[in-house]
ZADO-1210 file (C-alpha; in nm, 4 decimals, padded with zeros to 6 digits):
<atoms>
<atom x="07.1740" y="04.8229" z="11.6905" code="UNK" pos="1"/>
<atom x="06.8843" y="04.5465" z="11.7778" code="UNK" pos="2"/>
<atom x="06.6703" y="04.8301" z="11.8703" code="UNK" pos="3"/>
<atom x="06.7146" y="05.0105" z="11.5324" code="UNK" pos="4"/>
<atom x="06.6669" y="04.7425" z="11.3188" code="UNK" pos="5"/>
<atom x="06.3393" y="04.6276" z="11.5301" code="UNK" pos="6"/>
<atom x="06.2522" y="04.9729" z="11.4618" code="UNK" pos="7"/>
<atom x="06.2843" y="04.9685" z="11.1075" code="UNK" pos="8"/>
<atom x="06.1403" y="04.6052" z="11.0086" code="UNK" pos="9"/>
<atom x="05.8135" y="04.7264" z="11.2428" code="UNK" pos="10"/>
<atom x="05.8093" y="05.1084" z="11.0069" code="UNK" pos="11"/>
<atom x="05.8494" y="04.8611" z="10.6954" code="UNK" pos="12"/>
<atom x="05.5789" y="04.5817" z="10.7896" code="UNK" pos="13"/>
<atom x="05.3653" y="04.8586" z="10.8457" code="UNK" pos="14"/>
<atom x="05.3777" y="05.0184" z="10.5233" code="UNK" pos="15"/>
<atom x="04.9955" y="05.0234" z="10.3515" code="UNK" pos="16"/>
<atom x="05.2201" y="04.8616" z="10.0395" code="UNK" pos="17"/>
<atom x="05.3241" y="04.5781" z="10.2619" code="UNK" pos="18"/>
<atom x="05.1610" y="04.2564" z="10.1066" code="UNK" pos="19"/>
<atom x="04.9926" y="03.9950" z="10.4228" code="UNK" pos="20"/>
<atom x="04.9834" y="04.2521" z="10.6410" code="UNK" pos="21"/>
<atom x="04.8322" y="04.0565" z="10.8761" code="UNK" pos="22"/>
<atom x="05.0524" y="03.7339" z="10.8665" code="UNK" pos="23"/>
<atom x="05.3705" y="03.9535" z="10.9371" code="UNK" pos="24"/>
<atom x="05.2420" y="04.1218" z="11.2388" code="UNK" pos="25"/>
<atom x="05.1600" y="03.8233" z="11.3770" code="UNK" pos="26"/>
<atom x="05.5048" y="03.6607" z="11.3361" code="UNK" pos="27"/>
<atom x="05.6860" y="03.9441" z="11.4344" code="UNK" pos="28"/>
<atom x="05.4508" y="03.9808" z="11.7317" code="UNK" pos="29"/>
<atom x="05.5756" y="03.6545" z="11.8292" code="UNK" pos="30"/>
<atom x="05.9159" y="03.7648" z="11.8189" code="UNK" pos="31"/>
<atom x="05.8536" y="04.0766" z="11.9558" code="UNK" pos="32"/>
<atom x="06.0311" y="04.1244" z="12.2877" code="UNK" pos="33"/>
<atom x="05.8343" y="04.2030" z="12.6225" code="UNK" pos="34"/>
<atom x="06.0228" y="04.5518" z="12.6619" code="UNK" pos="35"/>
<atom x="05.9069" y="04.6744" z="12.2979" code="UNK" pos="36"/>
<atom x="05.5825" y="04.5879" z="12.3312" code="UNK" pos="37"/>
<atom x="05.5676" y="04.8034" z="12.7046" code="UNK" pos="38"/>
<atom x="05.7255" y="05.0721" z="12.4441" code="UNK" pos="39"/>
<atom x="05.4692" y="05.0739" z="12.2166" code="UNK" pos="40"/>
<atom x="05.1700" y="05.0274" z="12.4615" code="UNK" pos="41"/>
<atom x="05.3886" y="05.3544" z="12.6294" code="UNK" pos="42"/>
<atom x="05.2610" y="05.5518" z="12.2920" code="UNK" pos="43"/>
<atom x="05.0014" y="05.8795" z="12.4266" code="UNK" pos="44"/>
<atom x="04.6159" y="05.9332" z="12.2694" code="UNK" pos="45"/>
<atom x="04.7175" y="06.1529" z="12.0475" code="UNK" pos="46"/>
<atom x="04.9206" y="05.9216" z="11.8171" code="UNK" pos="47"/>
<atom x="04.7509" y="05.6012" z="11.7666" code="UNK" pos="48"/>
<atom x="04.9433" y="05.4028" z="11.5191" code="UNK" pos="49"/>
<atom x="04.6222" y="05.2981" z="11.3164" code="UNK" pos="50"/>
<atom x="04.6807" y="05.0062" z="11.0790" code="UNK" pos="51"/>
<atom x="04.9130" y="05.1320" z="10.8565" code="UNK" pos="52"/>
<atom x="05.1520" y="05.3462" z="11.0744" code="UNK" pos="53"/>
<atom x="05.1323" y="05.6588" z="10.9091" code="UNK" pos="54"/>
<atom x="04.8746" y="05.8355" z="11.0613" code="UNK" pos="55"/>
<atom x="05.1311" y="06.0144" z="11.2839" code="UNK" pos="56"/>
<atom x="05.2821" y="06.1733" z="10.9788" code="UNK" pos="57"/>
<atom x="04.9356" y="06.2391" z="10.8379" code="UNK" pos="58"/>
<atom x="04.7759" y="06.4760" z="11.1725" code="UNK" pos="59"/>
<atom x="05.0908" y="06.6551" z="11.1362" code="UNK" pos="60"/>
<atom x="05.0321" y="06.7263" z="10.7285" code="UNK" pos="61"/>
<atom x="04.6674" y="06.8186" z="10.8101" code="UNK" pos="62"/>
<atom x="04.8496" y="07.0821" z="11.1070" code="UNK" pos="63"/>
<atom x="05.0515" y="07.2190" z="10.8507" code="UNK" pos="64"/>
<atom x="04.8320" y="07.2492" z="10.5633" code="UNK" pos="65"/>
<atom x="04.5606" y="07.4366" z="10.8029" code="UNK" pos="66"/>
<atom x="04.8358" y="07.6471" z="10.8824" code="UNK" pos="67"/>
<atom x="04.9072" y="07.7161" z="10.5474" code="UNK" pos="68"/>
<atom x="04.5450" y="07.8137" z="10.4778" code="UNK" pos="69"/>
<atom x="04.5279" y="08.0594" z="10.7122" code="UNK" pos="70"/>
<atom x="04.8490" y="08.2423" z="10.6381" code="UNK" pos="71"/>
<atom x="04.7045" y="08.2367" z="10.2708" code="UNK" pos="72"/>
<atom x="04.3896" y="08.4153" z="10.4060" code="UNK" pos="73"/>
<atom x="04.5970" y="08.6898" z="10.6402" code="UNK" pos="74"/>
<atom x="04.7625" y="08.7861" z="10.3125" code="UNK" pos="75"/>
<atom x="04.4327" y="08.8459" z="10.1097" code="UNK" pos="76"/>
<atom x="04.3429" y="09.0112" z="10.3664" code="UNK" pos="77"/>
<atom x="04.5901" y="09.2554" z="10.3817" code="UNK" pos="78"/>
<atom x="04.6874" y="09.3102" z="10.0175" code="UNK" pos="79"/>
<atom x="04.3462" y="09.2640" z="09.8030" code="UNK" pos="80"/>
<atom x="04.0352" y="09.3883" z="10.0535" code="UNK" pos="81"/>
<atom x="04.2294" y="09.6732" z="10.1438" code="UNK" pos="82"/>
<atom x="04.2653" y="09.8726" z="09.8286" code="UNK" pos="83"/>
<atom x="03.8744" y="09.8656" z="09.6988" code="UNK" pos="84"/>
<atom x="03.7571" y="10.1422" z="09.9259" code="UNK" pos="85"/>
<atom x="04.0215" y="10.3709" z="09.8700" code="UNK" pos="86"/>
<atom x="03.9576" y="10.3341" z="09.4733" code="UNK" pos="87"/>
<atom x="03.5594" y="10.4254" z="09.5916" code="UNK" pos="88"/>
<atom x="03.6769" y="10.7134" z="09.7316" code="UNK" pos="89"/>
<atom x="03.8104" y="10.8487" z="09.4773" code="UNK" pos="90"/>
<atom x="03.5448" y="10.7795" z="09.2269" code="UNK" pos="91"/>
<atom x="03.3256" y="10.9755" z="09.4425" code="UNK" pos="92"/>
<atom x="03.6017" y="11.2225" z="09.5036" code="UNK" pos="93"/>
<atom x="03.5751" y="11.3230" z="09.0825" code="UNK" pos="94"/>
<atom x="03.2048" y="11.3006" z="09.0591" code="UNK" pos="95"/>
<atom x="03.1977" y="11.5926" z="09.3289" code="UNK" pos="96"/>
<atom x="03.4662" y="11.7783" z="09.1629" code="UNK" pos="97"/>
<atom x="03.2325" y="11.7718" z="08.7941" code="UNK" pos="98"/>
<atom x="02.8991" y="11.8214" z="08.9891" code="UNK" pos="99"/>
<atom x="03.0439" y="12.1508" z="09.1523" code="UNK" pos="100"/>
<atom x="03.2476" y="12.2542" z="08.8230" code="UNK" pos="101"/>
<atom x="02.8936" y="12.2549" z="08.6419" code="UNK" pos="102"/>
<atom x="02.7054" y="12.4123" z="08.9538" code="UNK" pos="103"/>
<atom x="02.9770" y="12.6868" z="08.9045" code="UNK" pos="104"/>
<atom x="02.9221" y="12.6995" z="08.5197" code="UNK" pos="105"/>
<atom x="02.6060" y="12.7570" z="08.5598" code="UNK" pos="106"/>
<atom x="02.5882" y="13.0389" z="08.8422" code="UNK" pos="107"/>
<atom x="02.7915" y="13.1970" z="08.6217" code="UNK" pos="108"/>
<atom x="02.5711" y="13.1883" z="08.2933" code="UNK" pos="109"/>
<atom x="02.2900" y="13.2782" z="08.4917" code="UNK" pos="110"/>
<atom x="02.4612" y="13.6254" z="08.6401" code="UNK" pos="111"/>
<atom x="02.5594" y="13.6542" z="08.2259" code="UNK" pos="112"/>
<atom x="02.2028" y="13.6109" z="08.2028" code="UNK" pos="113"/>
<atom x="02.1104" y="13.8582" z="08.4280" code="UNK" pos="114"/>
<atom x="02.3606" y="14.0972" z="08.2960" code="UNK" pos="115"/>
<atom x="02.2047" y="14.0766" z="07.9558" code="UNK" pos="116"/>
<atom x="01.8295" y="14.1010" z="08.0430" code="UNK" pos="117"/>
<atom x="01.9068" y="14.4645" z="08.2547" code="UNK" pos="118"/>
<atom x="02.1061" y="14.5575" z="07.8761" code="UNK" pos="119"/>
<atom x="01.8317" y="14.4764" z="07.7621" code="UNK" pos="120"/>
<atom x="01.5582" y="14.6272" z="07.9556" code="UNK" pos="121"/>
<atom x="01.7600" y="14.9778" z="07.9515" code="UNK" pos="122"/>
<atom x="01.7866" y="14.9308" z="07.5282" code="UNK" pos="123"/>
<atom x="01.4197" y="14.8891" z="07.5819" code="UNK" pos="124"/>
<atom x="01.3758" y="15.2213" z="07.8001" code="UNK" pos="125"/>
<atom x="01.5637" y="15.4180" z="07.5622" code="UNK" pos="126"/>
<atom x="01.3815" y="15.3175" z="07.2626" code="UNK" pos="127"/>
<atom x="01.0304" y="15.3794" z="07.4486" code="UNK" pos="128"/>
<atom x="01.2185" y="15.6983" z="07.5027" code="UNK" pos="129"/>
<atom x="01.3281" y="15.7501" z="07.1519" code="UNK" pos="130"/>
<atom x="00.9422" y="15.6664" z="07.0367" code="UNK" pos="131"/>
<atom x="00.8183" y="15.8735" z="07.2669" code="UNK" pos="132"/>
<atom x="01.0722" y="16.1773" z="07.1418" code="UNK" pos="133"/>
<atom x="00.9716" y="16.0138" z="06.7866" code="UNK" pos="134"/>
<atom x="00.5537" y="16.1236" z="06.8533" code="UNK" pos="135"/>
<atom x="00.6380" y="16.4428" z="06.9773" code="UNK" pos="136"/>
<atom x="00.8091" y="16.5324" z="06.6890" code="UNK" pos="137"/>
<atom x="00.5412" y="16.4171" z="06.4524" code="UNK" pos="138"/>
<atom x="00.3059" y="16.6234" z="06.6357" code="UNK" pos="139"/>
<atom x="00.5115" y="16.9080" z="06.6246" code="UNK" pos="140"/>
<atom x="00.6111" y="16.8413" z="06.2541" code="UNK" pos="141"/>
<atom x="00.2647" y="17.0223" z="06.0724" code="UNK" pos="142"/>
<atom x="00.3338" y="17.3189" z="06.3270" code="UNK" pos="143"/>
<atom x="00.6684" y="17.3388" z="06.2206" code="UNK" pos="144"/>
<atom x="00.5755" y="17.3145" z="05.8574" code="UNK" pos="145"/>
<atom x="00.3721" y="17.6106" z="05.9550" code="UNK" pos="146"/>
<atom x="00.6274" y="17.8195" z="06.0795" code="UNK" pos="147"/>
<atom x="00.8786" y="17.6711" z="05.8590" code="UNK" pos="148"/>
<atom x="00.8794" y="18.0302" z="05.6106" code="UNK" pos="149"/>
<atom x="00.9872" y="18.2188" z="05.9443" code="UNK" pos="150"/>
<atom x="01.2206" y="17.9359" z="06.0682" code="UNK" pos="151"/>
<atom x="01.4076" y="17.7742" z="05.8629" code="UNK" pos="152"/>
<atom x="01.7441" y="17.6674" z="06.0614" code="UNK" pos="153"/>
<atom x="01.5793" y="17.5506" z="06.3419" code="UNK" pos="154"/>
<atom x="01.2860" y="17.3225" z="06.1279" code="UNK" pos="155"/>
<atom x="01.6587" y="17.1429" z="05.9696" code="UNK" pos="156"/>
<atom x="01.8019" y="17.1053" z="06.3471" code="UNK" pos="157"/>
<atom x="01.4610" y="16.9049" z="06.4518" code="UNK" pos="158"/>
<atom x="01.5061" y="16.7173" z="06.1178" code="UNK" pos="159"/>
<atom x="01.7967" y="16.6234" z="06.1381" code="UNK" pos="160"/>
<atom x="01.7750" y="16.5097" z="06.4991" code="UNK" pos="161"/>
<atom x="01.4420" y="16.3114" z="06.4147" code="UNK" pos="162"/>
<atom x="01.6793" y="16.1316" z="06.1163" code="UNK" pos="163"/>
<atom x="01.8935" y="16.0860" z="06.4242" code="UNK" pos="164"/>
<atom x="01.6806" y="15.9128" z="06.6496" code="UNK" pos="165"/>
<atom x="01.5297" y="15.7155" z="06.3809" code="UNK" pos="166"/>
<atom x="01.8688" y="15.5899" z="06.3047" code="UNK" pos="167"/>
<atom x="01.9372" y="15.5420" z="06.6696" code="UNK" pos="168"/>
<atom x="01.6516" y="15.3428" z="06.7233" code="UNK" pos="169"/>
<atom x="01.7068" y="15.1082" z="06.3877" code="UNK" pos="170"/>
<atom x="02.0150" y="15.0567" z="06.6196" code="UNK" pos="171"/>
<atom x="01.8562" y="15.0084" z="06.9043" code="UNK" pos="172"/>
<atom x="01.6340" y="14.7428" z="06.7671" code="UNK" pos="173"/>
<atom x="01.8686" y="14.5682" z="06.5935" code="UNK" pos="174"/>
<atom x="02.0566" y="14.5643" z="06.9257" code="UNK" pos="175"/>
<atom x="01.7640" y="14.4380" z="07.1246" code="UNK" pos="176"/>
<atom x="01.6889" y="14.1705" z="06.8670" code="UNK" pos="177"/>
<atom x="02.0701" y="14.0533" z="06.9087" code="UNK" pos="178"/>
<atom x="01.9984" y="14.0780" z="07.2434" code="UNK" pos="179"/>
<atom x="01.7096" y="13.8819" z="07.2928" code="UNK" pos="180"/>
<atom x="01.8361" y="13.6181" z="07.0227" code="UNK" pos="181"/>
<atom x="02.1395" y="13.5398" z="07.2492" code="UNK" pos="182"/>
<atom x="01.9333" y="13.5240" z="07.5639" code="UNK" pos="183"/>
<atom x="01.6991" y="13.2667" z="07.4089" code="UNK" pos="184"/>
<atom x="02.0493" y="13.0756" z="07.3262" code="UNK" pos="185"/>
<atom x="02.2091" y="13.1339" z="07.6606" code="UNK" pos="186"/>
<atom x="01.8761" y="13.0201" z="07.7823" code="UNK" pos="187"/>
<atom x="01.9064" y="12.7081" z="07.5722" code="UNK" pos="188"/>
<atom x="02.2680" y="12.6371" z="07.7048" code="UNK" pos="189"/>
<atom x="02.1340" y="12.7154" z="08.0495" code="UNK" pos="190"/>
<atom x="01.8661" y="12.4691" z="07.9952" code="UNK" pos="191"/>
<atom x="02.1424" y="12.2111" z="07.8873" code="UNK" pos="192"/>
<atom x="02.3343" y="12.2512" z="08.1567" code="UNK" pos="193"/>
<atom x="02.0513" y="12.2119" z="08.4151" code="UNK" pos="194"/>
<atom x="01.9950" y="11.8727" z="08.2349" code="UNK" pos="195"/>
<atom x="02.3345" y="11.7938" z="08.2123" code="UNK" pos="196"/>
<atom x="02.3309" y="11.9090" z="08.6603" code="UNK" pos="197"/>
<atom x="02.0029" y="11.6890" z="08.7081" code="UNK" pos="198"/>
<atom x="02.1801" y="11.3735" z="08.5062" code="UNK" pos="199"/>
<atom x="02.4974" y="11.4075" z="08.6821" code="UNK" pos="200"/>
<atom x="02.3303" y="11.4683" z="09.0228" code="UNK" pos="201"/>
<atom x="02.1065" y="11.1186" z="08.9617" code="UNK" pos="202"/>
<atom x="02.3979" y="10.9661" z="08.8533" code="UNK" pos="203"/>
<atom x="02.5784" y="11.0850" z="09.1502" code="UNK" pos="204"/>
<atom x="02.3228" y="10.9485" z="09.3848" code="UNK" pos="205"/>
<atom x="02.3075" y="10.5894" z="09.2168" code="UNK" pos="206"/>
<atom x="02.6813" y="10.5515" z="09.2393" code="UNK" pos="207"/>
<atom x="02.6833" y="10.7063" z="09.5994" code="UNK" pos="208"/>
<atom x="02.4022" y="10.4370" z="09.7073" code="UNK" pos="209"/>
<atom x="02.5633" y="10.1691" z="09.5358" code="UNK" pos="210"/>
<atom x="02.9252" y="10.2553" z="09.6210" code="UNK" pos="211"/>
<atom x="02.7120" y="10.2840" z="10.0284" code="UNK" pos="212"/>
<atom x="02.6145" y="09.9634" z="09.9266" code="UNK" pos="213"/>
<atom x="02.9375" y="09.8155" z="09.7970" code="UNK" pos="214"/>
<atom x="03.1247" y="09.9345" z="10.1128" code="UNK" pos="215"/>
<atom x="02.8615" y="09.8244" z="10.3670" code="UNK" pos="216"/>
<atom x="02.8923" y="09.4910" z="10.2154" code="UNK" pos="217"/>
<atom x="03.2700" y="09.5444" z="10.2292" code="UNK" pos="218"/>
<atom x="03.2659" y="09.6330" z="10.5668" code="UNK" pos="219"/>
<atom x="03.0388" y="09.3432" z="10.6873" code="UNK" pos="220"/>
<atom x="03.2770" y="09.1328" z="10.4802" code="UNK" pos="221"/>
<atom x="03.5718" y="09.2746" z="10.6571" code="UNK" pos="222"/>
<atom x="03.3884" y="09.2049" z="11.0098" code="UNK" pos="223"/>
<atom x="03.3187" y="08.8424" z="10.8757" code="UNK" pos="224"/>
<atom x="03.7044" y="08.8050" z="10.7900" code="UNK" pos="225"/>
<atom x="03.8148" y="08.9874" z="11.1167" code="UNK" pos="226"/>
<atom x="03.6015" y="08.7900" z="11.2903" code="UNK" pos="227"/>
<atom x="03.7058" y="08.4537" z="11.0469" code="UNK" pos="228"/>
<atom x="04.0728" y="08.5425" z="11.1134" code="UNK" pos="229"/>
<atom x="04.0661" y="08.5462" z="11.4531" code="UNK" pos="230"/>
<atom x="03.8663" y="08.2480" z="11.4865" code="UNK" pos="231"/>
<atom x="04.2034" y="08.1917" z="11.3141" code="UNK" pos="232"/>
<atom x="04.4218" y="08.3037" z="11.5221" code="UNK" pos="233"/>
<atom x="04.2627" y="08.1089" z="11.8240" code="UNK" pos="234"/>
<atom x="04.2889" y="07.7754" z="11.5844" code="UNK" pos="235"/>
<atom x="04.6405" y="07.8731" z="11.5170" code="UNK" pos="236"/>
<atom x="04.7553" y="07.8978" z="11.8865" code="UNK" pos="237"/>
<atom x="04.5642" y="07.5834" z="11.9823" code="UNK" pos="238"/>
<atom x="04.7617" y="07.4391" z="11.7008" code="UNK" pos="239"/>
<atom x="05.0463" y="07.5571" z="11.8230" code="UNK" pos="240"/>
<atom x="05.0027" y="07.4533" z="12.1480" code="UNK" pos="241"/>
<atom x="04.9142" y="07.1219" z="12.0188" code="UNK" pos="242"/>
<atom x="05.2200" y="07.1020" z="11.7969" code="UNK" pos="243"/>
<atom x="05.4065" y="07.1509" z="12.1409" code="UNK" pos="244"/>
<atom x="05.2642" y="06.8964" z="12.3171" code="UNK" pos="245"/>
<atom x="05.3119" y="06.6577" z="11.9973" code="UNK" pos="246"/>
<atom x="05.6850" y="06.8035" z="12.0272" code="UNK" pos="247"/>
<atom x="05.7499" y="06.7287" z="12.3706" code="UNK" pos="248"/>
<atom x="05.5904" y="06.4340" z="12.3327" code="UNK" pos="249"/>
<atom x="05.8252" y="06.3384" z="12.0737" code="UNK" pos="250"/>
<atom x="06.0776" y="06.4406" z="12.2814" code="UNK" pos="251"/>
<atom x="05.9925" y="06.1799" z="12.5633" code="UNK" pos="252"/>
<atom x="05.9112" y="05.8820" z="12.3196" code="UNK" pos="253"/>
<atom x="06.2939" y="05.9852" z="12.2090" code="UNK" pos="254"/>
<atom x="06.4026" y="05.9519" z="12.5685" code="UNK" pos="255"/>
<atom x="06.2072" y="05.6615" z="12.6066" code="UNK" pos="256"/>
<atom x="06.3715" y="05.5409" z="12.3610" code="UNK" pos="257"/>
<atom x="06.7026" y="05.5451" z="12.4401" code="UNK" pos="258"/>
<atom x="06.6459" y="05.4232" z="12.8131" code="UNK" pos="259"/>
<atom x="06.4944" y="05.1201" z="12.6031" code="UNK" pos="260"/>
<atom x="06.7809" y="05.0676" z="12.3390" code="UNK" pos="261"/>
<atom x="07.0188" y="05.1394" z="12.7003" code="UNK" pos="262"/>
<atom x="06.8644" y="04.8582" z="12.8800" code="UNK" pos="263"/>
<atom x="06.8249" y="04.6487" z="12.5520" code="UNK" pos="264"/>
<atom x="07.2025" y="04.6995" z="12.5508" code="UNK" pos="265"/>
<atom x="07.2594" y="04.6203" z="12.8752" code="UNK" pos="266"/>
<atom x="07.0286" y="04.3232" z="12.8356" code="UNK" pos="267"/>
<atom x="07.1966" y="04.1638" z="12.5077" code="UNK" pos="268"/>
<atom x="07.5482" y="04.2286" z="12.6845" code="UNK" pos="269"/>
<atom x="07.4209" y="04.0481" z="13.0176" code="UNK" pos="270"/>
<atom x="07.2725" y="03.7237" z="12.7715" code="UNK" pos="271"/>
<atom x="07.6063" y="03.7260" z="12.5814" code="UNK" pos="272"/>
<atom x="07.8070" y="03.6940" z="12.8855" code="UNK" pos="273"/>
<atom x="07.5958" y="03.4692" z="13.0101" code="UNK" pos="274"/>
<atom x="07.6262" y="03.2773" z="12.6605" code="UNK" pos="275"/>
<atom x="08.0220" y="03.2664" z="12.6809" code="UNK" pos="276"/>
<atom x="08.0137" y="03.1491" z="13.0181" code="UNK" pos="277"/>
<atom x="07.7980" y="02.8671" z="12.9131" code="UNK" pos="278"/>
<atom x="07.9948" y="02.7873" z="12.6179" code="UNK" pos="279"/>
<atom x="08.3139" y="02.7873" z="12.8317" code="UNK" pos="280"/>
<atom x="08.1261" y="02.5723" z="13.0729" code="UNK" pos="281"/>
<atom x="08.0159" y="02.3066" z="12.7918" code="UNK" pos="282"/>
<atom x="08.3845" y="02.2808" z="12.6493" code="UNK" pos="283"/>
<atom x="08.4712" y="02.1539" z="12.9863" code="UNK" pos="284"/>
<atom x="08.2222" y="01.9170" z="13.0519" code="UNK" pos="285"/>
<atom x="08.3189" y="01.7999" z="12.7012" code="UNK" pos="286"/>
<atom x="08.6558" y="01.7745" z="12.8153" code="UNK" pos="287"/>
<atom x="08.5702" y="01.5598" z="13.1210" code="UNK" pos="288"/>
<atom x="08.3835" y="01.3363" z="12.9554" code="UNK" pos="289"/>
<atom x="08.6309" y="01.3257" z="12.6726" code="UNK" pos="290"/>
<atom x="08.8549" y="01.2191" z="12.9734" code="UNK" pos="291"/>
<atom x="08.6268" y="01.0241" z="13.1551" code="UNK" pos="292"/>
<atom x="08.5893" y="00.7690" z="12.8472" code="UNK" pos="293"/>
<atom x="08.9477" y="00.7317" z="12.7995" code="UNK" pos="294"/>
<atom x="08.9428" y="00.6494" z="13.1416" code="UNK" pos="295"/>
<atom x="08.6877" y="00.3334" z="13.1225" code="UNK" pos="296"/>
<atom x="08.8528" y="00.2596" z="12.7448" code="UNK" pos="297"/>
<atom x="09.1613" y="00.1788" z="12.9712" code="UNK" pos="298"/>
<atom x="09.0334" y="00.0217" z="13.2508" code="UNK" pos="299"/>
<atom x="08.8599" y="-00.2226" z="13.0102" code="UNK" pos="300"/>
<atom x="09.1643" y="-00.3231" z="12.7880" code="UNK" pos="301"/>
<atom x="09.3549" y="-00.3869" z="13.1000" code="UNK" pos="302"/>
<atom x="09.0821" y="-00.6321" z="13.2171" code="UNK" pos="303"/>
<atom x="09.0920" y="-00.8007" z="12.8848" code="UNK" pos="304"/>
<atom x="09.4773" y="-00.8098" z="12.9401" code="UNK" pos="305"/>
<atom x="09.5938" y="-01.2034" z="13.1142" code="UNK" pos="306"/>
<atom x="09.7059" y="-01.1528" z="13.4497" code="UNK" pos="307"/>
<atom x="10.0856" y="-01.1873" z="13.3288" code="UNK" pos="308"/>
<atom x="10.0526" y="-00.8585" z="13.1140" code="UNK" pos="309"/>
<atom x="09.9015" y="-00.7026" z="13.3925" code="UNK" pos="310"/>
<atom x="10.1546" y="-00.7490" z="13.6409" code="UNK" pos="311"/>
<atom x="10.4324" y="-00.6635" z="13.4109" code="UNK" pos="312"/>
<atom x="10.2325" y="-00.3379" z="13.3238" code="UNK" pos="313"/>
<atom x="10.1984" y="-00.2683" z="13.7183" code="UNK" pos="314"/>
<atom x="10.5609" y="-00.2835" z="13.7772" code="UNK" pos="315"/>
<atom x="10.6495" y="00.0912" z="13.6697" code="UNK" pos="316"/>
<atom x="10.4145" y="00.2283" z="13.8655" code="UNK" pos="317"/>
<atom x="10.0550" y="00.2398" z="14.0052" code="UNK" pos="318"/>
<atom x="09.7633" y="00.3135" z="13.7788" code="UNK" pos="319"/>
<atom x="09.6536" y="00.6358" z="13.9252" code="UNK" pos="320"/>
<atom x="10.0251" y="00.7484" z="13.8771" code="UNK" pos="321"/>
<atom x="10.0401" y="00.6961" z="13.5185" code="UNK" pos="322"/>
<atom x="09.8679" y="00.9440" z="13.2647" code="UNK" pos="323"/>
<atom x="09.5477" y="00.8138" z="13.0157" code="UNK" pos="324"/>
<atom x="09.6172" y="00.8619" z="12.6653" code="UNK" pos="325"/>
<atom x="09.4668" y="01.2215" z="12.5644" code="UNK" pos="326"/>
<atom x="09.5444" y="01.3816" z="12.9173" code="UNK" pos="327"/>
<atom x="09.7816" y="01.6850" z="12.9310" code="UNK" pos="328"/>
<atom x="09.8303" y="02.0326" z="12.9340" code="UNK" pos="329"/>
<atom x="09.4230" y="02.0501" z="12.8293" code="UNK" pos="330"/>
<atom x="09.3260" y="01.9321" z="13.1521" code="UNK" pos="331"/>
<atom x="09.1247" y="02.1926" z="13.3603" code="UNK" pos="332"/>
</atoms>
């Protein structure tokens, strides 16, 4: 119990709220006991008490705080710097998908293209046909006007076909006109498309060099945290470590302790014995010279007795038979 409460007046003088700080220790150093002061000189390098006493507490705040900051740090790790490059690759991922969707597109407006142009070369055969069918039969027209007394049915057959192929080739140029007007707006769309390819291509190249970018900077940001977190790690295990040593440590001071309080025990038992023996001691002196002055109060009042007195006093018996006043069962 001695040691405890020396324990806890030395935690409360040491408080940084204590007022005369100074004044205190020195008193209770005073009063300190040899054994506590071997205790506290017994403390290792790694907890000095400091001036106030809590700097024990305080290295093992700092321990846990760092502690805390790099757990905080593993889980960024792990939940934020994870997901970005995924979400890159699959911006990229959609660009490719439109790039080749136009590419396709395209291909297949140009084979439409094609497709139209051979239409249109063939209209273009047949009506260089039809024209040339067209100038033969002009030619042959004043000869058949000739001969048109002696043939009559067959001048109406040629007619007739030339009001044929002149109708066939209003057709045909009509055609050829549609024709060429929808190649000139395929060609247009074509056009559009090619611009819409080359902006989506350019665009596709900036975001793929800047999404490079983004993920080598990532990626060297990842090696800087790999490497930070197992700089980390290391600090953590030293800590830990550390945090053993202060544990065992602890451990002994606690044994230390309680050999201390043991023989402090054994000590304070050993001075109270000691204590009642001396009191038990002192009563009897006290006694005997309690005794010892009855004794000479006697012996003087029987020399200031006459000589008659005395010798009637001596006749029932000796002095040294007869008890002082006070004497009795307290003797020892």
């Amino acid at each position: 119990m001695e040691v405890q409460s020396l324990l806890f007046w030395f935690s409360l003088f040491l408080c940084p709220g204590c007022p005369n700080t100074n004044v205190i220790l020195e008193m209770f150093q005073r009063s300190l006991p040899m054994h506590f002061k071997k205790f506290v000189c017994i403390l290792p390098g790694h907890f000095p008490p400091g001036s106030d006493g809590v700097e024990i507490l305080w290295t093992l705040t700092v321990i846990t705080a760092s502690l805390g900051i790099c757990a905080f740090l593993i889980y960024l790790w792990r939940t934020i710097l994870a997901v970005e490059p995924q979400e890159y690759q699959v911006n990229l991922q959609q660009i490719t998908e439109k790039i080749n969707w136009f590419e396709k597109e395209s291909r297949e407006l140009a084979e439409e293209i094609s497709i139209w142009e051979q239409k249109i070369r063939e209209a273009k055969k047949h009506l260089s046909e039809t024209e040339t069918e067209n100038m033969f039969l002009s030619d042959e027209t004043p000869k058949l006007k000739l001969q048109d007394e002696f043939e009559d049915p067959e001048l109406r057959v040629l007619r007739s076909k030339k009001y044929d192929l002149e109708d066939s080739k209003k057709v045909l140029e009509d055609k050829c006109n549609a024709l060429s007007s929808m190649k000139t707006t395929k060609e247009a769309e074509l056009k559009q498309l090619k611009k819409r390819v080359d902006t989506l291509t350019e665009f596709y190249e900036q975001t793929k060099v800047a999404a490079e970018e983004k993920l080598k900077k990532t990626h060297y940001e990842l090696v800087a945290k790999k490497n930070q977190l197992s700089a980390t790690e290391k600090n953590l295990k030293v800590a830990t470590e550390e945090i053993d040593k202060y544990k065992q440590q602890v451990q002994e001071m606690q044994e230390q302790l309680q050999e201390s309080e043991l023989t402090f025990r054994h000590q304070i038992a050993v001075h109270e014995k000691n204590a009642q023996d001396n009191w038990v001691k002192a009563r009897f002196w006290e006694r005997e010279i309690a005794q010892q002055s009855r004794e000479k109060a006697y012996l003087k009042h029987r020399k200031m007795l006459p000589e008659r007195h005395r010798r009637q006093e001596l006749i029932p018996g000796r002095p040294e038979t007869q008890n002082p006043p006070g004497r009795g069962l307290f003797q020892i």
